[in-house]
C-alpha positions as CSV (number, residue, x, y, z in Angstrom):
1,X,20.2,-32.9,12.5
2,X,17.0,-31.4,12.0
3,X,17.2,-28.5,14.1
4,X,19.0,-25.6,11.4
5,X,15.9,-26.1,9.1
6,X,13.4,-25.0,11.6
7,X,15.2,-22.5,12.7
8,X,15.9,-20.9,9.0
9,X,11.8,-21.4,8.3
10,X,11.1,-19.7,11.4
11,X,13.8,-17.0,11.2
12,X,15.2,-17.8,14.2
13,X,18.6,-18.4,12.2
14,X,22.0,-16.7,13.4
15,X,25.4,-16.2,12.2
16,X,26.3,-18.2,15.6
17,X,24.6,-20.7,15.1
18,X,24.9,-21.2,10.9
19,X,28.5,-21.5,12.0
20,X,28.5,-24.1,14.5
21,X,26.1,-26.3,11.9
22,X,28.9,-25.9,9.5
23,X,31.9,-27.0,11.6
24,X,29.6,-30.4,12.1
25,X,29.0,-30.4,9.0
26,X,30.0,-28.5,6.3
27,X,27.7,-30.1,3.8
28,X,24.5,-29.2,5.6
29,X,24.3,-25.7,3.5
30,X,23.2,-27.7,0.6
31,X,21.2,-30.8,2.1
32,X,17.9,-31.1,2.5
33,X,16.3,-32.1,5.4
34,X,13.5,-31.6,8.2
35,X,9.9,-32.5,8.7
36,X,9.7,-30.7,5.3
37,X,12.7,-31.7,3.1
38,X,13.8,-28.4,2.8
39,X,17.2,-26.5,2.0
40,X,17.7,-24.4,4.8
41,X,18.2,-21.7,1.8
42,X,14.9,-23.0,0.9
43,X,13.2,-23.5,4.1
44,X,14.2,-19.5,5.1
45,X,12.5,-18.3,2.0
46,X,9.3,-20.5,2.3
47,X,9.3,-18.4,5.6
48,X,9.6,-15.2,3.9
49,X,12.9,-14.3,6.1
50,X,15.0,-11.7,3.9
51,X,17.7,-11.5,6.6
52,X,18.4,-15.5,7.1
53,X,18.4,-15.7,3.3
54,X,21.2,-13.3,3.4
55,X,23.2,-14.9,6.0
56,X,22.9,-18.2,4.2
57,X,24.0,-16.7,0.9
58,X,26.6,-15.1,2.8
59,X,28.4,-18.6,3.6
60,X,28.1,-19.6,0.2
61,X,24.6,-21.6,0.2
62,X,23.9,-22.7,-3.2
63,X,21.2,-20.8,-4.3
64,X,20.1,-23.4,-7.0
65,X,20.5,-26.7,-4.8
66,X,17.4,-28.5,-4.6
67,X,14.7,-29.7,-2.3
68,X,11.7,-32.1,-2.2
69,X,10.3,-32.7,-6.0
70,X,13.2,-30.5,-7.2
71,X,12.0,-27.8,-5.7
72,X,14.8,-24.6,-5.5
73,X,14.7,-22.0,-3.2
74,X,13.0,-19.9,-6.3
75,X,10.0,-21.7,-5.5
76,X,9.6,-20.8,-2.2
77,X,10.4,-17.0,-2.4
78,X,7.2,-15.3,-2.8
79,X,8.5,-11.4,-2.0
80,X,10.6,-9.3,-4.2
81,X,13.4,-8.8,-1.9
82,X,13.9,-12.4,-1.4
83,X,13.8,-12.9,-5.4
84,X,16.1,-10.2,-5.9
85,X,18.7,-11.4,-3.3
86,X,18.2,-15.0,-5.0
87,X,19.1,-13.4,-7.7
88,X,22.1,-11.5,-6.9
89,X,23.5,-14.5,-4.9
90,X,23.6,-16.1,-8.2
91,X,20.4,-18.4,-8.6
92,X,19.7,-19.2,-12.7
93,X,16.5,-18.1,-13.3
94,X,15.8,-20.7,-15.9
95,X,16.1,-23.7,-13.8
96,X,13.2,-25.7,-13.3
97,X,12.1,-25.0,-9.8
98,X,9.7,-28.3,-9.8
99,X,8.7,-31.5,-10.9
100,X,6.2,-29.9,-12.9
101,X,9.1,-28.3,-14.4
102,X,8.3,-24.8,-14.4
103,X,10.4,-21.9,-14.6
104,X,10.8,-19.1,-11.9
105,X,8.9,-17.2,-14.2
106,X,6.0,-19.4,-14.8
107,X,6.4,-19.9,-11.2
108,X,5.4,-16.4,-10.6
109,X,2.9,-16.5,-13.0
110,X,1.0,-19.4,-12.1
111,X,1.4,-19.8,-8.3
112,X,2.3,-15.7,-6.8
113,X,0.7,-14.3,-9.9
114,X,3.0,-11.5,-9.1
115,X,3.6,-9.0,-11.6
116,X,6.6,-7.3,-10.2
117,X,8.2,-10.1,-9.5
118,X,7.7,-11.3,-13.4
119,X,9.2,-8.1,-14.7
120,X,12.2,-8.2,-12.1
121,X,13.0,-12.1,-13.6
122,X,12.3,-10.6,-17.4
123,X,14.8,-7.7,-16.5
124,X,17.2,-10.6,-15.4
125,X,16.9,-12.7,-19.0
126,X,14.1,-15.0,-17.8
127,X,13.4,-17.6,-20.6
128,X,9.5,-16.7,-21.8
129,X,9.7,-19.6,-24.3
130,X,11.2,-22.2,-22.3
131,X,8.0,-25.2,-22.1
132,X,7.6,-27.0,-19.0
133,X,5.7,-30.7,-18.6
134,X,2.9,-29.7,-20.1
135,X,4.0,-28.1,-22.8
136,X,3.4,-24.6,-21.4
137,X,5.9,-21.2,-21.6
138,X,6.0,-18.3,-19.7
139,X,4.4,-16.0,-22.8
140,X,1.4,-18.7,-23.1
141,X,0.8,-18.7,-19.5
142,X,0.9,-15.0,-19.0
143,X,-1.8,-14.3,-21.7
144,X,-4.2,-16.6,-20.0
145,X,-3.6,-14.9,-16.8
146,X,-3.2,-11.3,-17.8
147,X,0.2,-11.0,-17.5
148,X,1.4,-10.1,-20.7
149,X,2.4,-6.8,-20.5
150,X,4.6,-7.5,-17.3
151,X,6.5,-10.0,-19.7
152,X,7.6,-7.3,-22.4
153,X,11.1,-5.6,-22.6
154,X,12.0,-2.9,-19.6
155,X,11.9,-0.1,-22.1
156,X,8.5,-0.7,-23.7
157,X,7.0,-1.5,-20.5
158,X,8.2,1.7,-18.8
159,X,7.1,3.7,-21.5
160,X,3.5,2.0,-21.2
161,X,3.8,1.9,-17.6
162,X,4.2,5.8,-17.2
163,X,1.1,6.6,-18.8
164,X,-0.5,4.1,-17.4
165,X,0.2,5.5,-13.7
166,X,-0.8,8.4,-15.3
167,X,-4.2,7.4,-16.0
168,X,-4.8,5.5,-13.0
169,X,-4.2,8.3,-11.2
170,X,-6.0,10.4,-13.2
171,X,-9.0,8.0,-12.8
172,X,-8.7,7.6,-9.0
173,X,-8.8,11.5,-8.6
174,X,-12.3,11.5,-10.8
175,X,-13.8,8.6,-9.2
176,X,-12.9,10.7,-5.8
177,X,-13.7,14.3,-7.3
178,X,-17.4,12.8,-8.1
179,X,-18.5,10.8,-5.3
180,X,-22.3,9.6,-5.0
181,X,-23.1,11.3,-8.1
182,X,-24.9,9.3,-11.3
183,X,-21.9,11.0,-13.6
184,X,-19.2,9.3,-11.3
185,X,-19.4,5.7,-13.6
186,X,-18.9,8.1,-16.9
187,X,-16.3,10.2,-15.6
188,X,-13.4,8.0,-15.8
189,X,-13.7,6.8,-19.3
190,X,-14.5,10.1,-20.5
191,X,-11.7,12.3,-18.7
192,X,-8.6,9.8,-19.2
193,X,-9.7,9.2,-23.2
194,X,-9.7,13.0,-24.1
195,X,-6.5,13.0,-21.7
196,X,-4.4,10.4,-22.9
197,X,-5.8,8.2,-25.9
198,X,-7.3,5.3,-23.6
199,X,-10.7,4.2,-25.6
200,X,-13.5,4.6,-23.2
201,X,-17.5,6.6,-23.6
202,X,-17.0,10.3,-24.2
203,X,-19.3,12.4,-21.9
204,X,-19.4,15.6,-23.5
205,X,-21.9,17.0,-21.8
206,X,-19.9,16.2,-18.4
207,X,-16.9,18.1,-20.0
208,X,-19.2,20.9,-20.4
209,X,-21.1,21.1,-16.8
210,X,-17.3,20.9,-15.0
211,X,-14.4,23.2,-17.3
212,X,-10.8,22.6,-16.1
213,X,-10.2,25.5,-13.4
214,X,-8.3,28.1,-14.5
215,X,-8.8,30.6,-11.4
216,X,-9.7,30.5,-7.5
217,X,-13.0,31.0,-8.6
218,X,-13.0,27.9,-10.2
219,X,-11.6,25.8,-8.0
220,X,-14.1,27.6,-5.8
221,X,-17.3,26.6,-7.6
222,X,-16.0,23.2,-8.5
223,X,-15.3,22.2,-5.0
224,X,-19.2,23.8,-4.0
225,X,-20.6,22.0,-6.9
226,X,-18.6,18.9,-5.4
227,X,-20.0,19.2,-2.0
228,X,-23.6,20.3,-2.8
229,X,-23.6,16.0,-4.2
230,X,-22.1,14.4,-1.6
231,X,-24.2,13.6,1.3
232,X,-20.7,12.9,3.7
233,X,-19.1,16.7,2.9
234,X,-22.3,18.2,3.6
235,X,-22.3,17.7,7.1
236,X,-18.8,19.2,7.4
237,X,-18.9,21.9,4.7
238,X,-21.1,24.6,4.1
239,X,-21.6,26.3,0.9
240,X,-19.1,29.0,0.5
241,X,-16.9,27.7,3.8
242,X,-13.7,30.1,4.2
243,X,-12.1,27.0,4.0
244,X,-13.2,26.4,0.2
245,X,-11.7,29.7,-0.6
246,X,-8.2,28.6,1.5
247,X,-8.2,25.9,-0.2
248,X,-9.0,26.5,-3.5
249,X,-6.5,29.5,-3.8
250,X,-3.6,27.6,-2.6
251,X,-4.6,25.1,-5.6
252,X,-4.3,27.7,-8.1
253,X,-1.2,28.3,-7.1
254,X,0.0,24.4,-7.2
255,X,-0.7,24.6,-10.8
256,X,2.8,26.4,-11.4
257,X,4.7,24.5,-9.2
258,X,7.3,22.4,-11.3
259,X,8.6,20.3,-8.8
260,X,5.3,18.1,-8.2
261,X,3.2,16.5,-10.9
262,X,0.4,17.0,-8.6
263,X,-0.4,20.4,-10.2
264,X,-0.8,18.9,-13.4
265,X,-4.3,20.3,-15.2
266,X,-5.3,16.7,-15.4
267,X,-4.7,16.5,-11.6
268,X,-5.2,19.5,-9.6
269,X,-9.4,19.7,-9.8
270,X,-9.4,16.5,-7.7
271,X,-6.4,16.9,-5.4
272,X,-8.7,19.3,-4.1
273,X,-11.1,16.6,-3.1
274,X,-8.3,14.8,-0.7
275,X,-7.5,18.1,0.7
276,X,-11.0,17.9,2.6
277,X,-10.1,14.7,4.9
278,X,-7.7,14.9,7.9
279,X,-5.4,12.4,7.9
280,X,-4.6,10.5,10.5
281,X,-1.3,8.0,10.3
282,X,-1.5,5.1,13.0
283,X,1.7,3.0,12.4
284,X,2.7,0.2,14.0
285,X,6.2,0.5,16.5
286,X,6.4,-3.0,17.9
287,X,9.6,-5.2,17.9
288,X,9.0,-6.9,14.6
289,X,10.1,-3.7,12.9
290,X,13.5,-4.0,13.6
291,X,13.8,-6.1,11.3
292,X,16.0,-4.8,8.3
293,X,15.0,-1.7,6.8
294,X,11.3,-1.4,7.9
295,X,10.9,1.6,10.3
296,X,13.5,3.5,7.7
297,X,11.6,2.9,5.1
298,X,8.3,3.8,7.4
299,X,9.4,6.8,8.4
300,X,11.0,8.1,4.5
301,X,7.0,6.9,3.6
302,X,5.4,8.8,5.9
303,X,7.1,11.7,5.7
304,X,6.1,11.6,2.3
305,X,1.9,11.2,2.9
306,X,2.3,14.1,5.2
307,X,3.6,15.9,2.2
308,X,0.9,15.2,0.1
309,X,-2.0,14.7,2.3
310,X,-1.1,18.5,2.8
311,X,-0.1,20.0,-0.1
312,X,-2.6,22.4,-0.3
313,X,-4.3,22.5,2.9
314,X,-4.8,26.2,4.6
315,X,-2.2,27.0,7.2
316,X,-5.4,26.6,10.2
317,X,-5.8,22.9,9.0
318,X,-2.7,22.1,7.7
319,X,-0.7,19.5,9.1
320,X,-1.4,15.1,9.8
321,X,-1.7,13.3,12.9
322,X,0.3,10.2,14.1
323,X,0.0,7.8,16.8
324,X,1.7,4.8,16.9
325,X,0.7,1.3,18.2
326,X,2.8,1.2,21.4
327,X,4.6,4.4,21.9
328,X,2.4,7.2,23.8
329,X,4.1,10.0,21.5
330,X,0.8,11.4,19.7
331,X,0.6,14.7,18.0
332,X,-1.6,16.5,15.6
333,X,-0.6,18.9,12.9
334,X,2.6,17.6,11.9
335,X,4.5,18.9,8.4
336,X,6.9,16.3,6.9
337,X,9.7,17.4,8.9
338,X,8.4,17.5,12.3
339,X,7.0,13.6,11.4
340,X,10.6,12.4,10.4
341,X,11.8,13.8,13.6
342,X,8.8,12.6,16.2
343,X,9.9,9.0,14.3
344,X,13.3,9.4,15.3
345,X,12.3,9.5,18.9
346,X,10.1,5.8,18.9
347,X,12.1,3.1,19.1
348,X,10.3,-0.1,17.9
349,X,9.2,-2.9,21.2
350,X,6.4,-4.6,22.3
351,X,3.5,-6.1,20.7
352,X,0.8,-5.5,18.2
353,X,-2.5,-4.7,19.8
354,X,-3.7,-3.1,16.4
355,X,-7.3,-3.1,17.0
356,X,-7.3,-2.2,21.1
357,X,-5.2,1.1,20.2
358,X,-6.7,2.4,17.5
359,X,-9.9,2.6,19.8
360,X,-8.3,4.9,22.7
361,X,-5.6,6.5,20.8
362,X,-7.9,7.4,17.6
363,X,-11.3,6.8,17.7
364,X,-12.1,7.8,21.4
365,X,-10.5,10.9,21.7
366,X,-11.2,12.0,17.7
367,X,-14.7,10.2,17.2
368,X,-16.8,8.7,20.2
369,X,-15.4,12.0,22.6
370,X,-16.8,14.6,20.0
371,X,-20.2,12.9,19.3
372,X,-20.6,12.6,22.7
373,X,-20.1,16.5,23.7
374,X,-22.0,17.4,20.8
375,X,-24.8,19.6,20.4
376,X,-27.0,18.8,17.7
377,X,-28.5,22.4,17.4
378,X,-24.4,23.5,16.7
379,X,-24.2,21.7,13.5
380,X,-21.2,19.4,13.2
381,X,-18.7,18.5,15.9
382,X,-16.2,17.9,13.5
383,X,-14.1,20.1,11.1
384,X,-13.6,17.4,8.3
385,X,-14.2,14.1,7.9
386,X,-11.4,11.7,9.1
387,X,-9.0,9.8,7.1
388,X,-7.3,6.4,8.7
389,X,-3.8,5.0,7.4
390,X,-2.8,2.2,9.5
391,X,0.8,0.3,8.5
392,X,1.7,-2.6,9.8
393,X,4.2,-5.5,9.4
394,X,2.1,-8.4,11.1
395,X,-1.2,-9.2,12.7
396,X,-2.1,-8.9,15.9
397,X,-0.3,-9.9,19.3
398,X,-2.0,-9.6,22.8
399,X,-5.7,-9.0,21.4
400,X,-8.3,-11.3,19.5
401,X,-7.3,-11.2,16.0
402,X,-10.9,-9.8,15.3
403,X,-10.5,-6.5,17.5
404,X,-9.6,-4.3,14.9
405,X,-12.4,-5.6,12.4
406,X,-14.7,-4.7,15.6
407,X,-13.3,-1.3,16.2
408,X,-14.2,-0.5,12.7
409,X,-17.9,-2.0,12.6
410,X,-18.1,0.2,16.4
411,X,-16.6,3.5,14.5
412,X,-19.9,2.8,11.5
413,X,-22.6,2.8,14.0
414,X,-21.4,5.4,16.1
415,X,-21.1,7.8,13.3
416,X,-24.7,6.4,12.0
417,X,-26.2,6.6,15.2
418,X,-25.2,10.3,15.4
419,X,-26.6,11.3,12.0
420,X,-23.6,11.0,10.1
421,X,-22.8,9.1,7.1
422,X,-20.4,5.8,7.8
423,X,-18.1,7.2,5.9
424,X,-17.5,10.1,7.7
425,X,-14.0,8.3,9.1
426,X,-12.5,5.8,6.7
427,X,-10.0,3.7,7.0
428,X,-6.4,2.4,5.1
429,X,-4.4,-0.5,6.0
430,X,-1.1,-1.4,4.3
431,X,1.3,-4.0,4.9
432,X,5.2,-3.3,5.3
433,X,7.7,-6.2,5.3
434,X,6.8,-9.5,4.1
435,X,5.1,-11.6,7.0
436,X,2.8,-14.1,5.5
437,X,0.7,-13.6,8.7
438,X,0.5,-10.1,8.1
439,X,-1.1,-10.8,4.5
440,X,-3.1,-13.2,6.1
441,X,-4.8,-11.2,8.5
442,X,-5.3,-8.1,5.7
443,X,-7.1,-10.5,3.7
444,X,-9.3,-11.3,5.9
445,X,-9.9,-7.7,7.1
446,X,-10.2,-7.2,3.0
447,X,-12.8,-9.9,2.5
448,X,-15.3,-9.2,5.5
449,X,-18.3,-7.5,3.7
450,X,-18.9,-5.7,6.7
451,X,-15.6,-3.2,6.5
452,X,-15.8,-2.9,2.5
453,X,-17.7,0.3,2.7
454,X,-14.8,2.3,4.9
455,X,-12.0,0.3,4.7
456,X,-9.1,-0.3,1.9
457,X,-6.4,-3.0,2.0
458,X,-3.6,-1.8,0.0
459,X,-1.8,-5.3,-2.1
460,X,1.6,-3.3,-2.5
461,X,4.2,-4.4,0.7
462,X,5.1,-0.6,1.0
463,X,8.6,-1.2,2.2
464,X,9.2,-3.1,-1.5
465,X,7.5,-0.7,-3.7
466,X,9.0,2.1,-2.2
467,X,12.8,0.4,-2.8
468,X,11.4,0.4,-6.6
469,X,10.2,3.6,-6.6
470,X,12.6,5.5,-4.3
471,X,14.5,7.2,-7.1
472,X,11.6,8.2,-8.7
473,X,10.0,11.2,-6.4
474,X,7.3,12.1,-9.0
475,X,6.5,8.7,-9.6
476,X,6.8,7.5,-5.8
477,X,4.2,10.4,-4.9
478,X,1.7,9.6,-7.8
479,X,2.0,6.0,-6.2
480,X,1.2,7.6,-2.7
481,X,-1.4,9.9,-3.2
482,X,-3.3,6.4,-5.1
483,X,-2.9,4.9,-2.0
484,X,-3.9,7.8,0.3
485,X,-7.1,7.8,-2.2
486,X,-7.9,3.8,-2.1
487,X,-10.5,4.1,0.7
488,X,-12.4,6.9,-1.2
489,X,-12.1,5.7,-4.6
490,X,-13.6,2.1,-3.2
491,X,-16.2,4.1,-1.2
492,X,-17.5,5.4,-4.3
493,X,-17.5,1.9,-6.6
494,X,-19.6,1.0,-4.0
């Protein structure tokens, strides 16, 4: 009987149905089997399935029985969640998972090259000395491939890791605060080495031309001085703009707000920078979502961009938009409350026409609609220049899988066309839940040379960092506001 392996690879799995298998025959937990000789333990984690894994621990599937060329069900699980459940459910995390005999943790060094999942099997007493056919170990291997530090103790690396998310977001805020400029390349190195010990070229004479603000004035002249070099703010912001003054008076007073390390000196000169692109959150509603946790953990993120997206917006622009996929619920101007409750009213169906939607819903009416009213002699038809943050948990359903690729090559020309800089409207796109078709498709999207000047593919599956990160507010909005920056800090290592 073949039949309870494809169904755990596709997913397709059920309590039901595992329990009539099992009163045929109560071995078939454990047995390999199926065009690919798999465990159905195994076969539902080569298929990335989180909830069939569970149901198949549930009855007592062993979580170290093998497959093909001794292959256990730690070689197939390529998320976090799935590892961790392995985990839990009892798998030994120094059993050989192949003939090769590696480890899990060479495993995820050599073939997912995941770090997260490294530290989570280090955290769990993962062998880093343990040699497999070749005479390899875990430390060895993770040298070659960079994945050293993931392999220390969890107390060394979190002290190492917190300044290092520090930095990085220290860096991404400069690379943003210093777009199209010659400095931008010396910025970084300068900035986070006087800031926190990293060795890099000291740019003194940088330090000197822009002084950490202290006032509104500051924050006032910075953000001109900011402007005045890049050729995309100059079309939406004139020198002066009542809007610089908002905005730079509601960053002076971030800088005494405990709660958020956003108003950290290091910090504030550049959150400044975000604060000049609307935001626009597209995220996907179709069925798919149901699955486990995913439109919870969707809605607890984006209530969370909202937050920081509009920290320290003025009150006349404050606020994000959100559309969804399917759903026709579409407003503008939303705090972090009113998204978590215009979420609550969506419930996920239907498919994912990705690309077809965020033509009519976004671009038409916030784009091509403008440009098309406009009046050149009026100056610009827009207030600020648009920022695009798609999530999604697969690739698209009911369209060509290239429509969305084609939306955003449509969106560059337009804007061109009209005298405006391409990346006028740029665009994020993050996967939640772990769909191997949905990392697929970003990939793809990711490696087209024609979308690298707007577009950003975030590598994190949201729904799994945030679990990490969830306890962690300070850290889980540094994490954020890297991502909300991704497009712009790629835009400018162009």
């Amino acid at each position: 009987m073949s039949i309870i392996y494809d169904e755990a690879l596709n997913g397709t799995l059920t309590a039901d149905g595992l329990k009539e298998y099992l009163n045929s025959d109560p071995t078939i937990l454990d047995t390999a089997g199926g065009s690919k000789q798999l465990t159905p333990l195994a076969a539902a984690c080569s298929g990335g399935h989180l909830g069939v894994v569970e149901l198949l621990l549930a009855q007592k599937a062993n979580p170290n029985a093998p497959s093909a060329h001794s292959r256990t069900p730690f070689f197939f699980a390529a998320t976090l969640p799935i590892v961790q459940v392995l985990i839990n459910g009892g798998a030994d995390v120094n059993l050989v998972c192949d003939d090769d005999q590696n480890t899990p943790l060479i495993n995820a060094i050599l073939q997912l090259k995941d770090k997260d999942i490294a530290r989570l099997l280090v955290d769990n007493k993962a062998s880093l000395t343990q040699k497999n056919k070749n005479g390899d170990t875990a430390e060895s291997l993770a040298k070659k491939h960079g994945m050293a530090q993931s392999l220390k103790p969890k107390g060394a690396r979190n002290s190492i890791r917190a300044r290092v998310v520090d930095a990085i977001m220290s860096m991404v805020l400069m690379i943003l605060a210093y777009a199209n400029s010659l400095t931008a390349k010396a910025t970084p190195g300068g900035a986070v080495k006087k800031l926190y010990g990293i060795q890099g070229v000291e740019d003194g004479a940088l330090a000197k031309e822009i002084p950490e603000p202290k006032s509104v004035d500051d924050f006032k002249q910075n953000l001109n001085g900011y402007i005045s070099k890049d050729k995309t703010l100059q079309r939406f912001f004139a020198r002066n703009d009542p809007f610089l003054q908002n905005l730079a008076e509601k960053a002076s007073k971030l800088t005494d707000d405990p709660t958020t390390d956003l108003g950290k000196p290091e910090n504030i000169n550049n959150l400044t920078r975000l604060s000049l692109y609307r935001t626009v959150i597209y995220l996907d509603d179709s069925g798919s979502m149901k699955t486990g946790t995913r439109f919870a953990d969707q809605k607890e993120l984006v209530t969370r961009i909202a937050r920081i997206a509009t920290k320290i917006v003025p009150e006349d622009y404050a606020g994000v938009d959100l559309h969804f996929i399917n759903s026709s619920n579409s407003s503008s101007k939303l705090d972090e409350a009113a998204i978590a409750q215009a979420i609550d009213k969506v419930q996920p169906r239907g498919g994912t026409k990705i690309g077809t939607n965020l033509r009519s819903k976004i671009l038409d009416p916030l784009v091509y609609q403008p440009l098309a009213a406009a009046d050149p002699s009026k100056g610009s038809v827009f207030k600020q220049p648009l920022l695009v943050c798609t999530i999604t948990d697969g690739d698209p359903t009911q369209e060509d899988v290239e429509t969305l690729q084609n939306a955003i090559v449509e969106c560059k020309k337009a804007l061109v066309n009209a005298g405006y800089e391409a990346t006028a409207v740029m665009f994020c796109v993050s996967q939640i839940g772990s769909d191997p078709a949905a990392k697929v498709f970003l990939d793809g999207l990711r490696e087209n040379p024609r979308l690298k000047q707007v577009l950003y593919c975030t590598t994190d599956q949201l729904d799994g960092k945030f679990q990490q990160m969830q306890a962690n507010e300070k850290g889980l909005e540094s994490w954020l506001l890297h991502l909300l920056t991704g497009p712009i800090m790629q835009r400018d290592e162009e």
